[in-house]
C-alpha positions in Angstrom: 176.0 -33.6 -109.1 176.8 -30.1 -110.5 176.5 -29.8 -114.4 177.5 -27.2 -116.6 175.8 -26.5 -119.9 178.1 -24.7 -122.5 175.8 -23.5 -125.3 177.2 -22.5 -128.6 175.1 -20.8 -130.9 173.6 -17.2 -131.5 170.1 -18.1 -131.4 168.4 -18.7 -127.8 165.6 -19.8 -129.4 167.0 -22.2 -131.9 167.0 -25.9 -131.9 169.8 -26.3 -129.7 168.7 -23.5 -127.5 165.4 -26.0 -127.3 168.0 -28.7 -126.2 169.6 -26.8 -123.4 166.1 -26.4 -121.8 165.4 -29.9 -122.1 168.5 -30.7 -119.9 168.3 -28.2 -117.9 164.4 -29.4 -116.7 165.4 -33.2 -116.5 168.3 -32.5 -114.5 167.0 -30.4 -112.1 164.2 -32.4 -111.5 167.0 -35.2 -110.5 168.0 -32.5 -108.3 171.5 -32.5 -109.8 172.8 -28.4 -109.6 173.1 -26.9 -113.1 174.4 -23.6 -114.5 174.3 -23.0 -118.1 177.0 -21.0 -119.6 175.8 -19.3 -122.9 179.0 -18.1 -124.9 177.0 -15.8 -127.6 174.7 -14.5 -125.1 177.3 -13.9 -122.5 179.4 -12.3 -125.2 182.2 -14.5 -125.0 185.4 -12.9 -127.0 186.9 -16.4 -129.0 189.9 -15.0 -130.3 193.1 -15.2 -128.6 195.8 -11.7 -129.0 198.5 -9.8 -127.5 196.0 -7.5 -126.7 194.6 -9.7 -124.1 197.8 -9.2 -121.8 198.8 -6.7 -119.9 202.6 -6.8 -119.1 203.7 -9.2 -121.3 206.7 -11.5 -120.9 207.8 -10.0 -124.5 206.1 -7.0 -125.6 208.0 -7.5 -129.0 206.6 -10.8 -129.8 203.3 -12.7 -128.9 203.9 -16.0 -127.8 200.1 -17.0 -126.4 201.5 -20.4 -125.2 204.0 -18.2 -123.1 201.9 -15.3 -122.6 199.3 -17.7 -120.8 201.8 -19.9 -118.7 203.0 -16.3 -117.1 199.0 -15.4 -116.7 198.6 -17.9 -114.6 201.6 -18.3 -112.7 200.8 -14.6 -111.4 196.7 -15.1 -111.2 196.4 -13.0 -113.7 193.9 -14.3 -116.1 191.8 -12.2 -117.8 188.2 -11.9 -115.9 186.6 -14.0 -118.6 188.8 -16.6 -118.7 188.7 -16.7 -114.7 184.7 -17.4 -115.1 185.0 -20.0 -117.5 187.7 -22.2 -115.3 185.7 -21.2 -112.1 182.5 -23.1 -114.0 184.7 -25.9 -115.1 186.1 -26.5 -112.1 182.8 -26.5 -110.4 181.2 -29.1 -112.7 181.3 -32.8 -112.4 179.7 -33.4 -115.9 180.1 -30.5 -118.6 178.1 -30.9 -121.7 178.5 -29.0 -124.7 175.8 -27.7 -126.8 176.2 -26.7 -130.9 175.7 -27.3 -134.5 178.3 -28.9 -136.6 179.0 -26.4 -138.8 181.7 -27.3 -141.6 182.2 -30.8 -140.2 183.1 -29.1 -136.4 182.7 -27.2 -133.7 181.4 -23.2 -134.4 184.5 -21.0 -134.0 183.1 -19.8 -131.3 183.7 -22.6 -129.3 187.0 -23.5 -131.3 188.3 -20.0 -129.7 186.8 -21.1 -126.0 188.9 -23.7 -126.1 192.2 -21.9 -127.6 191.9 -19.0 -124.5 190.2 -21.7 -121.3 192.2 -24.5 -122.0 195.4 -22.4 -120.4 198.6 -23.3 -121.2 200.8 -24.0 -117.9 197.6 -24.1 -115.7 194.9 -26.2 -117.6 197.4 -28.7 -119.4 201.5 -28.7 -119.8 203.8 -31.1 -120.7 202.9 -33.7 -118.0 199.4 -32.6 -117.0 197.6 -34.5 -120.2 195.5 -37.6 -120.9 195.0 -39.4 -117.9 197.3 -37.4 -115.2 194.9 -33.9 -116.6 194.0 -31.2 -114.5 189.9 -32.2 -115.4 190.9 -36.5 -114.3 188.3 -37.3 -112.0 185.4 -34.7 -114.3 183.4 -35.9 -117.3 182.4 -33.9 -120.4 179.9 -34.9 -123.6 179.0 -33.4 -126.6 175.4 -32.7 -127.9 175.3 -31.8 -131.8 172.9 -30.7 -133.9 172.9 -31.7 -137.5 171.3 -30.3 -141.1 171.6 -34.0 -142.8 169.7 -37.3 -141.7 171.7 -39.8 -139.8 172.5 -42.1 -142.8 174.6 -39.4 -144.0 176.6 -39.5 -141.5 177.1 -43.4 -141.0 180.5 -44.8 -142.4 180.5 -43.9 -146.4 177.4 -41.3 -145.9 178.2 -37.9 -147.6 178.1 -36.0 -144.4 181.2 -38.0 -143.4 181.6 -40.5 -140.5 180.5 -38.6 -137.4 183.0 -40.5 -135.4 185.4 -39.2 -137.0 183.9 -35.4 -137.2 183.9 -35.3 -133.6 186.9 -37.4 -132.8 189.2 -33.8 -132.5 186.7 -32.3 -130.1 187.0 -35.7 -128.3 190.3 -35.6 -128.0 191.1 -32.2 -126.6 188.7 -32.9 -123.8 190.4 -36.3 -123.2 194.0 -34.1 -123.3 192.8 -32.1 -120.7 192.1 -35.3 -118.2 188.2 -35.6 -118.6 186.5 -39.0 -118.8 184.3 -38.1 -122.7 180.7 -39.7 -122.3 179.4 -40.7 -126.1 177.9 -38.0 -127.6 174.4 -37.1 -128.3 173.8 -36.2 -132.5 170.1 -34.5 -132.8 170.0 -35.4 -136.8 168.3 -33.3 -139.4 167.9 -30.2 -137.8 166.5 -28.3 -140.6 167.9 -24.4 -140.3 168.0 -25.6 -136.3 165.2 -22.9 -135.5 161.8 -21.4 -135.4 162.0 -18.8 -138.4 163.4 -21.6 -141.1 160.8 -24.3 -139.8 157.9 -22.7 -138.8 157.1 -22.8 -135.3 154.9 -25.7 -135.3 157.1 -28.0 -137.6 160.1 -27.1 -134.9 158.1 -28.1 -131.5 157.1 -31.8 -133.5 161.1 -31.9 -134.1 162.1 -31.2 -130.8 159.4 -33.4 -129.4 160.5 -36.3 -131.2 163.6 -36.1 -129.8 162.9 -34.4 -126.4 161.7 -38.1 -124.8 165.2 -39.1 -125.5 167.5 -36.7 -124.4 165.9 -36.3 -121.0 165.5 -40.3 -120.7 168.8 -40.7 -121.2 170.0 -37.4 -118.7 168.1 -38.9 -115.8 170.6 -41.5 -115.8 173.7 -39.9 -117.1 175.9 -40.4 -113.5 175.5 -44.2 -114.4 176.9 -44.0 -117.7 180.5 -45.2 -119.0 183.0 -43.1 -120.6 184.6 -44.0 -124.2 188.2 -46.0 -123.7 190.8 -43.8 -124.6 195.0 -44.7 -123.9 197.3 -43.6 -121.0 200.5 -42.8 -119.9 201.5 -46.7 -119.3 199.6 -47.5 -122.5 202.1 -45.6 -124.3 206.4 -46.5 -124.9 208.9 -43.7 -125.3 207.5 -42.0 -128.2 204.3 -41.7 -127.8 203.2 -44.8 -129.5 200.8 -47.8 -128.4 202.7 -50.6 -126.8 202.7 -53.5 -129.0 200.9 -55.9 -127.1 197.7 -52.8 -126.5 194.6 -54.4 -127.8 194.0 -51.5 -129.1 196.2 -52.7 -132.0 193.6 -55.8 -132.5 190.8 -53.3 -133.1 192.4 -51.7 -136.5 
């Protein structure tokens, strides 16, 4: 299996830096292919404007939606943006790596998203949920976390995590991929060596370590989270009365 790890975070050496390494030495040793794709260290540019485009369709008004559809149409794409689909379509499994910060994603990876997920080539009006360009691919999400787990269970003060990562959930399933359940590393203090001390970090990651590759070693096997189709859908876009779905509220 080829995996791509997506890691989101300026630090190498932080907590979820410590994560990536984890994965990337229990998959490997299951002799699955992996290529980690570091957005900070790479230098990654998140932010999506008419600068980006050369030749626009309208040099008088930036349209990215537009400006992107024509990109692609005329393999054009910017030479970061080429990398970052290359890797994505070379994965089977793609597993992001970050820290909730302010209840979601790091901009950073908020902006991957805005400029890989390309309009007219990634997703368009009938390439979505189930008939996506990624069908067939699966993606997860490991978080990192300053608060305890409590405080992020239903009524906690962190909020519901479910619900924290439910957008980042949904733009993968937009885009056609099967979402895994996410993996949440709680109470990552500072998430790194210089706030914990070196010795309090290693006991940290340790505790957790024994997990993360236990459950990576079986990660093909693993089912993806239910979410809607096309047929599960009527005209408007709403769930068919008779989806037991509707049962579940």
């Amino acid at each position: 299996m080829n995996v791509l790890l997506i890691l989101c975070h300026p630090e190498r050496q932080s907590f979820n830096g410590g994560l990536i390494d984890v994965a990337l030495s229990a998959l490997q040793s299951r002799g699955h292919s992996v290529e980690l794709d570091d957005l900070y260290g790479e230098g990654f540019d998140p932010v999506e404007h008419a600068e980006l485009y050369v030749d626009p369709v309208n040099p008088d008004y930036f349209a990215p939606l537009t400006e992107q559809r024509a990109l692609y149409d005329r393999k054009g794409l910017p030479p970061d943006i080429v990398r970052e689909i290359k890797r994505l379509d070379w994965a089977d499994l793609t597993i992001f790596q970050f820290p909730l910060w302010w209840h979601a994603q790091p901009a950073m990876l908020k902006g991957w998203l805005d400029r890989v997920f390309v309009y007219g080539g990634i997703y368009s009006g009938t390439q979505r949920y189930d008939r996506g360009y990624f069908r067939g691919k699966r993606a997860m999400l490991s978080v990192t976390t300053g608060s305890p787990q409590a405080a992020f269970m239903p009524f906690g003060r962190g909020g519901d995590m479910t619900r924290l990562l439910a957008p980042m959930h949904a733009s993968l399933n937009y885009v056609g991929y099967s979402v895994l359940a996410p993996q949440v590393s709680y109470g990552v203090q500072g998430g790194g060596i210089s706030y914990q001390g070196r010795e309090a970090f290693e006991r940290h990651l340790g505790c957790l370590k024994d997990d993360w590759a236990s459950r990576l070693m079986s990660i093909e096997d693993e089912s993806a989270i239910p979410f809607a189709g096309w047929n599960d859908w009527d005209d408007s876009g709403v769930l068919h009365h008779n989806h037991p779905a509707r049962w579940q509220i």
